[in-house]
C-alpha positions in Angstrom: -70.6 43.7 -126.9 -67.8 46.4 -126.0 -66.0 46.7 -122.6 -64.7 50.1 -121.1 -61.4 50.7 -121.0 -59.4 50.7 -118.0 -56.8 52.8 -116.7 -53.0 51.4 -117.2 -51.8 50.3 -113.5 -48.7 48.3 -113.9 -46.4 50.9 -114.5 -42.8 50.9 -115.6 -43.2 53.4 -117.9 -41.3 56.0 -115.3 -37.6 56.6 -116.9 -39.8 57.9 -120.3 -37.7 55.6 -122.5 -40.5 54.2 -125.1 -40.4 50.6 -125.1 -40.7 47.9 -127.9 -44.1 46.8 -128.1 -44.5 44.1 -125.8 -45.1 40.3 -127.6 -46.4 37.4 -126.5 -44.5 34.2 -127.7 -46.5 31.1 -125.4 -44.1 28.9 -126.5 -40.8 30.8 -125.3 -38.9 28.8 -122.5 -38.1 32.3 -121.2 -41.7 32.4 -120.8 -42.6 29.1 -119.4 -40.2 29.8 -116.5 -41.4 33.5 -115.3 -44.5 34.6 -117.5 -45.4 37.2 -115.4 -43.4 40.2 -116.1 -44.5 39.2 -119.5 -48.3 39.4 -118.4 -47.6 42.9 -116.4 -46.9 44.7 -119.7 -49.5 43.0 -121.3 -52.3 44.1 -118.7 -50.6 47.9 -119.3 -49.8 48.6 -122.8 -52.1 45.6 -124.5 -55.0 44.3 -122.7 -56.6 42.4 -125.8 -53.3 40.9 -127.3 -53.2 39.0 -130.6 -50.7 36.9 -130.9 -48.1 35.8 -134.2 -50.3 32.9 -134.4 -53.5 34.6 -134.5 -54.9 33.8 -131.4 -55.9 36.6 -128.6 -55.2 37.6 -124.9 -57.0 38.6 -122.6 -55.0 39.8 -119.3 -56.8 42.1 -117.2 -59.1 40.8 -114.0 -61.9 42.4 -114.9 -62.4 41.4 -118.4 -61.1 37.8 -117.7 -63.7 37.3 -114.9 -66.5 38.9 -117.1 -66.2 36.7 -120.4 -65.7 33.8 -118.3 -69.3 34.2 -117.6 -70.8 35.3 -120.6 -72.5 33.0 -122.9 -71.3 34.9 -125.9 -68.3 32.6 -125.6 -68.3 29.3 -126.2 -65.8 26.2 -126.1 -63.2 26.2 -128.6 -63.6 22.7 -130.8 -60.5 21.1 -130.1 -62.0 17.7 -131.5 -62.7 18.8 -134.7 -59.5 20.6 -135.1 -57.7 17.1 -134.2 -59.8 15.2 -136.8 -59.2 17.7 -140.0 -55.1 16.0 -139.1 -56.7 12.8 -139.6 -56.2 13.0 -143.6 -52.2 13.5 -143.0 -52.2 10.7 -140.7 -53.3 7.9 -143.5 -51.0 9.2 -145.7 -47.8 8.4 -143.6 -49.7 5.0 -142.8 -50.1 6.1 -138.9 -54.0 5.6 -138.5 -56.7 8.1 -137.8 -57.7 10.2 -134.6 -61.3 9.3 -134.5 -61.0 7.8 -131.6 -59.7 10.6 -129.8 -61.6 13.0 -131.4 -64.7 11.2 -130.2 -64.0 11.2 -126.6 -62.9 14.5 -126.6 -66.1 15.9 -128.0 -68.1 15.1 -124.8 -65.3 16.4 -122.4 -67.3 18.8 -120.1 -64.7 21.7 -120.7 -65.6 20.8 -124.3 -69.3 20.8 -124.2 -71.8 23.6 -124.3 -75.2 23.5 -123.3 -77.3 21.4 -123.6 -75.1 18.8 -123.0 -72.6 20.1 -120.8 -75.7 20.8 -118.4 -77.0 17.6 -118.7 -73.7 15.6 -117.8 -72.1 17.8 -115.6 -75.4 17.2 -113.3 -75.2 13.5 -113.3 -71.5 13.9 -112.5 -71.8 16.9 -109.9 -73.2 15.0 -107.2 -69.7 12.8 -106.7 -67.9 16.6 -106.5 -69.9 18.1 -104.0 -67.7 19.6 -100.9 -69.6 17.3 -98.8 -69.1 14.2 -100.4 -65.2 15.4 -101.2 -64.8 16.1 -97.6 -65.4 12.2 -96.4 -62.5 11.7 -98.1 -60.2 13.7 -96.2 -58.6 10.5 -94.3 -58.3 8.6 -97.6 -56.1 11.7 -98.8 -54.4 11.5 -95.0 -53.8 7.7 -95.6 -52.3 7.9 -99.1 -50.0 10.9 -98.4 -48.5 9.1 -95.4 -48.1 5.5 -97.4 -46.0 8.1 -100.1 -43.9 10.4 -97.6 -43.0 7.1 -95.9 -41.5 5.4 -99.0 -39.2 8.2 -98.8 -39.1 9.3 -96.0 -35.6 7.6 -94.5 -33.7 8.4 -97.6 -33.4 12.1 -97.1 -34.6 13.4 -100.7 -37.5 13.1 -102.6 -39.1 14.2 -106.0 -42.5 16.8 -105.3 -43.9 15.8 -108.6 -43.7 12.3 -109.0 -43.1 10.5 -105.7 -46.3 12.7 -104.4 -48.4 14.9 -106.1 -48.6 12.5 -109.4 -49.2 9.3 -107.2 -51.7 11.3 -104.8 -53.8 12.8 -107.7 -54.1 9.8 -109.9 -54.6 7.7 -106.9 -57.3 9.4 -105.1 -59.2 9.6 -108.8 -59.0 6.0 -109.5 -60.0 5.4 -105.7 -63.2 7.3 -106.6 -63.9 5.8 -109.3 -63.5 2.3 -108.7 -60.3 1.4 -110.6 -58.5 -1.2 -108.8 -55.0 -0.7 -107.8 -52.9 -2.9 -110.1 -54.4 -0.7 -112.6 -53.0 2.5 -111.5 -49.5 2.7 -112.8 -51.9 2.1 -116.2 -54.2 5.0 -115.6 -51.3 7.2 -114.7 -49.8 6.6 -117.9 -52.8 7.0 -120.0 -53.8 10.5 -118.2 -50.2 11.7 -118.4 -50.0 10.9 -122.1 -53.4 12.4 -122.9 -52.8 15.6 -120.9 -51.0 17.1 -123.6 -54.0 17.1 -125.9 -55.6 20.5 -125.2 -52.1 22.4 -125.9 -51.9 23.5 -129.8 -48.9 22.7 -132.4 -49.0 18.9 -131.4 -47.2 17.3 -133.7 -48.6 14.4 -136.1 -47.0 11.3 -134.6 -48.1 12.7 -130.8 -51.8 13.3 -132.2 -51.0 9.6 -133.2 -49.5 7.8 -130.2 -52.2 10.1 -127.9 -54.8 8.2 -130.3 -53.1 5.4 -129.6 -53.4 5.9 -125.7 -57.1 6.9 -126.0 -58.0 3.4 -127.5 -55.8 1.5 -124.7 -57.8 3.9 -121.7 -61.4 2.8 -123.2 -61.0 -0.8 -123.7 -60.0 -1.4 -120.3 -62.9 0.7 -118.9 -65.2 -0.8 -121.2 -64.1 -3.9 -119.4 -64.2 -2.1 -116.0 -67.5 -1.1 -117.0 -69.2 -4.5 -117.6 -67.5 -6.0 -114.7 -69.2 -3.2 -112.4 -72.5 -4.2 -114.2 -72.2 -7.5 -113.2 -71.1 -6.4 -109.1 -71.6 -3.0 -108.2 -69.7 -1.2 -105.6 -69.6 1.9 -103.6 -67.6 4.0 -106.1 -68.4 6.5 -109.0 -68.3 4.0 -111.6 -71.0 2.3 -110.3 -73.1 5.2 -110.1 -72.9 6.7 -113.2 -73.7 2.9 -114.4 -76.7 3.3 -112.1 -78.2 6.0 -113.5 -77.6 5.0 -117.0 -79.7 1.8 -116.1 -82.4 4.1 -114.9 -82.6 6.2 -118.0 -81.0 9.2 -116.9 -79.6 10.3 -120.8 -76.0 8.9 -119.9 -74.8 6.9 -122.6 -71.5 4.4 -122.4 -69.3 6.3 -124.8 -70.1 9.7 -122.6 -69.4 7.6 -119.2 -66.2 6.9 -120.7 -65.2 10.2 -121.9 -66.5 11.4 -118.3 -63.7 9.3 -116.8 -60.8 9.9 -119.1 -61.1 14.0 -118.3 -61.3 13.0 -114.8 -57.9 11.5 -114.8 -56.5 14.6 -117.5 -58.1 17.2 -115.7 -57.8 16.2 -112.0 -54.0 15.0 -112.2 -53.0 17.9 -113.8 -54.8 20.8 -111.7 -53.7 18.7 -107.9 -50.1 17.7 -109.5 -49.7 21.6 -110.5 -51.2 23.0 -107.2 -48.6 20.8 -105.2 -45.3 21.3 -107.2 -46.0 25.7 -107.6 -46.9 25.4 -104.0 -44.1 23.5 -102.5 -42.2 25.9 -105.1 -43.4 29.1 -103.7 -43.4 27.8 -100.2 -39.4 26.9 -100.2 -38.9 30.5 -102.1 -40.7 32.1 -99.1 -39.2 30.2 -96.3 -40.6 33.1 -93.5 -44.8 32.1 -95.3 -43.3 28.3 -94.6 -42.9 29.0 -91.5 -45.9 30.9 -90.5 -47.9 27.7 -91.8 -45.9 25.3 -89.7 -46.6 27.4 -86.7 -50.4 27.9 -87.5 -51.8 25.0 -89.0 -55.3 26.8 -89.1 -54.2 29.2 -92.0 -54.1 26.3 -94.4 -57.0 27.3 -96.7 -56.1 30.8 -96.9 -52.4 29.3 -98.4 -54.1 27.2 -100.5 -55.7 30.3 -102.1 -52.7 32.0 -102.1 -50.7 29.1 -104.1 -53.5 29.2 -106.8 -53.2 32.6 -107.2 -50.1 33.3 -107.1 -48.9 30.6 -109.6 -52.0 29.2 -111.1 -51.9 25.7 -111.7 -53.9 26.0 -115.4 -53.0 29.2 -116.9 -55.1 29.5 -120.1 -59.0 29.2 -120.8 -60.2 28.9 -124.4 -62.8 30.0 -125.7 -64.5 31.2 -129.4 -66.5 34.4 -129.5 -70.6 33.2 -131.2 -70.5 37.0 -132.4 -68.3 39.8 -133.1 -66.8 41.7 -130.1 -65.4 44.4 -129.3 -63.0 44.9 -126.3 -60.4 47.9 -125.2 -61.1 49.0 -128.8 -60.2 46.3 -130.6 -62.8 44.0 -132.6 -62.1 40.0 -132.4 -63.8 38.3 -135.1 -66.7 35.4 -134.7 -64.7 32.3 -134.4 -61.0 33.7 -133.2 -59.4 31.8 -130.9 -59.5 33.6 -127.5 -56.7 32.9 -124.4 -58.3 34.1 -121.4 -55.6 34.6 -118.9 -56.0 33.0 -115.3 -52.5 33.3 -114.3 -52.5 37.0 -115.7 -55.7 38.0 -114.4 -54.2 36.5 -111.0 -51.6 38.5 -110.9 -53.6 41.9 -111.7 -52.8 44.6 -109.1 -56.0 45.9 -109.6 -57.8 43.1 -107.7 -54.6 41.9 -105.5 -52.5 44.7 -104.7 -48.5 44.0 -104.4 -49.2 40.9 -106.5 -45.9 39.5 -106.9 -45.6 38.8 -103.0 -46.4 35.8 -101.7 -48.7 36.2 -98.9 -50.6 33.4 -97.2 -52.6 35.2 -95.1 -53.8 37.5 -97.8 -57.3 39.7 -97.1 -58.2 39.8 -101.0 -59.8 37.2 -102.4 -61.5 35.7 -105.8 -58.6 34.1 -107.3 -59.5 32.5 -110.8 -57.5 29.7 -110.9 -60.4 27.1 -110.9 -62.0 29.1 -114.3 -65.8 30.5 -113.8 -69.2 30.4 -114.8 -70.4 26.9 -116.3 -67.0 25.2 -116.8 -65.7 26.2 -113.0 -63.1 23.2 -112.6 -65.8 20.4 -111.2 -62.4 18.7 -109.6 -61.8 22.1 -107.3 -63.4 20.7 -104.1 -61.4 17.9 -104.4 -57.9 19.6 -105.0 -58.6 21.9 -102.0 -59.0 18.5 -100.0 -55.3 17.2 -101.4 -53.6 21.0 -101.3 -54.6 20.9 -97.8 -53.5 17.3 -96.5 -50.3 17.3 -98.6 -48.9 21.0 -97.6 -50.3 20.7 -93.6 -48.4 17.3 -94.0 -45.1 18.6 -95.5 -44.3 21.3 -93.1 -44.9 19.8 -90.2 -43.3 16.6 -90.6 -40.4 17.8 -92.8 -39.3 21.4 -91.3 -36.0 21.6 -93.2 -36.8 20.8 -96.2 -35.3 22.4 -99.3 -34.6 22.8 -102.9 -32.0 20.8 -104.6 -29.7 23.4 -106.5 -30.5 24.1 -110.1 -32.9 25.4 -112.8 -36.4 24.7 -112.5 -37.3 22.2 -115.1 -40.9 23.2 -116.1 -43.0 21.6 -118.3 -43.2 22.3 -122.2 -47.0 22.9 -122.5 -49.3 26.6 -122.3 -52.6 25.6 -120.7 -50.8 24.2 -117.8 -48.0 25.3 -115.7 -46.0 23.4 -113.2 -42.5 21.6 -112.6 -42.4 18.9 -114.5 -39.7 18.0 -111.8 -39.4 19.2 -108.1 -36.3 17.4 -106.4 -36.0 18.7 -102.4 -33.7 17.4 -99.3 -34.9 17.2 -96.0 -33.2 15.1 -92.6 -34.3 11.9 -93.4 
């Protein structure tokens, strides 16, 4: 398969001083905190990028939103990966990562078909925007119970007093899990998010093993207690149709539920910290929201875009291909660049402002093709209750002085902190 070029349309080539080839190092702190003069060059002078570690880039729009659809590409096997570590683990006396590996393996951002079109239908039905949408005064209800906790002391933490407690809240709701078991579930989920970021170390593969056992014994438990009295929640469903004989074993329910809590607390906590974050850094778009509640989707589109919540896709080319000129091998590691290909001026002109009423649309924060983010309905719901929420009931608030304190991984990309002030 070979793409056409296309022209370069960044710029900054105009004082005719050549320039170092530009290199990508994903695990540069520089980079964490702005990587998108970074992705600029990229998209110019190297559109198919391989990195010191092997692994390739892909930046540009076009090309991202492409191969996100193609079935050349398939999912990269993180499992697999994780167990060939296994054999360094026994030595040092730390266990094994079967466990982990296990669950992983039938994560639907980890499947290809068959099998990720088999589960992802049974689990689809529970993500619909219809069925999302019912819950919008369940979202209502738990953002006020969290904004009112903090609400007469003047200062709160974006990240952890809301967004964390709002996403890992509203999935356990949907599930099932009771509520004395959410400070649990938030734990597990936080602990196994870091899984799908490379050079892990051995004793974080271990103690993320170690989490992985603790999350599936207590919803094995859940499990046969919702056997015994069904309720009105996912759980109970996906037990349903098991019953029925609808090809959905125990071990894939579980794994079902563990990305749920990985993938949903991560892509809602993300959307709400680089929101609130771009929102307080364009105080005039803050106010435009406050004084038009209706444009609330639109700036929900906008925060995606503009500082994209998951930043990195893999995938592994089945066959060689060939791109900008540049052949990547059968089994590379490919980076496809959301937050990049967000940023491209060629789709989203003036793409470094912050525009909530922008006309251009198709944003790829949410991925594409088969492994579009099954969660996205839901995030919209939470993006739009916890921001419409914010500005209205908390018109001054601001940003606590200081460096942004973002968090240390490169699929994801968010404040792992967000501390703002406001009249209490």
């Amino acid at each position: 398969m070979e793409l056409l070029d296309q022209p370069a349309v960044n710029g900054g080539a105009g004082s005719g001083v050549p320039r170092a080839p530009v290199k990508l190092n994903l695990f540069d702190p520089a980079f964490h905190a702005d990587p998108y003069e970074v992705y600029a060059r990229l998209r110019e002078e190297d559109p198919v990028h391989r990195t010191i570690m092997g692994a390739w880039v892909i930046t540009r729009y076009a090309d991202v939103k492409t191969l996100l659809r193609d079935n050349t590409f398939g999912v990269f096997d993180i499992p697999t990966r994780i167990e060939r570590k296994s054999p360094f683990l026994e030595k040092k006396n730390m266990g094994e990562l079967r466990t982990l590996a296990q669950a992983m393996r039938r994560w639907l951002m980890l499947c290809d078909p068959p099998d990720h079109t088999r589960l992802r239908s049974l689990v689809n039905r529970s993500f619909t925007p219809g069925a999302v949408e019912s819950l919008r005064p369940r979202v209502q209800e738990m953002v006020d119970r969290l904004l009112a906790r903090v609400r007469h002391t003047g200062r709160m933490d974006i990240v952890n007093d809301l967004a964390c407690p709002l996403a890992v809240t509203m999935i356990a709701s949907m599930l099932g899990v009771p509520e004395e078991a959410h400070a649990s579930v938030t734990r597990w989920a936080d602990g196994l998010s870091r899984v799908l970021d490379p050079l892990r170390s051995l004793e974080q593969y271990a103690e993320m093993n170690n989490v992985a056992q603790e999350f599936l014994a207590y919803f094995r438990e859940l499990f046969a207690e919702r056997r015994r009295h069904p309720r009105e929640d996912l759980i109970s469903s996906l037990i349903a149709v098991t019953d029925q004989g609808d090809k959905l074993t125990e071990d894939e329910m579980l794994s079902v539920c563990m990305l749920l809590f990985i993938a949903g607390e991560k892509t809602t906590v993300n959307l709400i910290g680089n929101g609130t974050l771009a929102l307080l850094r364009n105080r005039g778009e803050m106010e435009r929201l406050r004084e038009d509640p209706s444009l609330i989707r639109g700036a929900i589109d906008e925060m995606l875009r503009y500082d994209s919540p998951v930043q990195l896709n893999t995938r592994v080319p089945k066959k060689d291909v060939t791109l900008h000129g540049k052949t990547i091998p059968a089994g590379d590691l490919i980076y496809f660049s959301l937050g990049s290909a967000n940023r491209d001026p060629t789709q989203f002109p003036d793409p470094d402002r912050f525009d909530i009423t922008r006309r251009e649309k198709g944003h790829l924060a949410f991925s594409g093709g088969i492994h579009y983010c099954l969660g996205a309905a839901l995030a919209l719901v939470e993006g739009q209750v916890a921001f419409s929420t914010l500005v209205r009931e908390f018109p001054d608030m601001a940003l606590v002085p200081g460096e942004i304190d973002w968090q240390k991984e490169i699929i994801f990309r968010g404040p792992q902190t967000l501390p703002v002030t406001f009249s209490p």
